[in-house]
C-alpha positions as CSV (number, residue, x, y, z in Angstrom):
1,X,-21.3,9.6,14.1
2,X,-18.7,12.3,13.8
3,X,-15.9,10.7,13.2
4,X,-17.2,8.9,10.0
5,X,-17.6,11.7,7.9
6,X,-16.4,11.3,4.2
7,X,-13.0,13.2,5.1
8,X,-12.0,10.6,7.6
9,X,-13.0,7.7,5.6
10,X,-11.2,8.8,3.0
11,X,-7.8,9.0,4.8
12,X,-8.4,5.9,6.4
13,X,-8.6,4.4,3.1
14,X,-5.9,5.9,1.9
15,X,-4.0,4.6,5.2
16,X,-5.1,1.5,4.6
17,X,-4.1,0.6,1.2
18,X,-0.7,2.7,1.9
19,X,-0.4,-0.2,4.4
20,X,-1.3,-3.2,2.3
21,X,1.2,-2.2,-0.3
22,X,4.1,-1.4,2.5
23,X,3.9,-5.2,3.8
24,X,3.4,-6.7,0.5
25,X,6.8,-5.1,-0.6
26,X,8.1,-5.8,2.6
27,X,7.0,-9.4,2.2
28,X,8.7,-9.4,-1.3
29,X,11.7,-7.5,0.0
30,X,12.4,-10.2,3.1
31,X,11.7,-13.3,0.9
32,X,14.5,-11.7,-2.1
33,X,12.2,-12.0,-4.7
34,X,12.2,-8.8,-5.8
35,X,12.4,-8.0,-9.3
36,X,11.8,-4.5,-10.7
37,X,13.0,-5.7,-14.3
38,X,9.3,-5.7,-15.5
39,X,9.7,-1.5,-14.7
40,X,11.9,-0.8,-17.5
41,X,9.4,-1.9,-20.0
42,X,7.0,0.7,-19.1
């Protein structure tokens, strides 16, 4: 297959994780909860 060479999977899994994390903080974000106070210790 063409498409699924190691160049395309790797920006697919980069698209993909960029999009987990985008509706977990939107999750977080719409509920209020959240908290970047555990940032400031690092």
């Amino acid at each position: 297959m063409e498409w699924l060479n190691p160049y395309h999977l790797q920006v697919a899994s980069f698209i993909l994780i960029n999009v987990i994390l985008g509706v977990s903080i939107h999750v977080t974000l719409s509920t209020g909860q959240l908290s970047l106070g555990n940032a400031g210790f690092m």
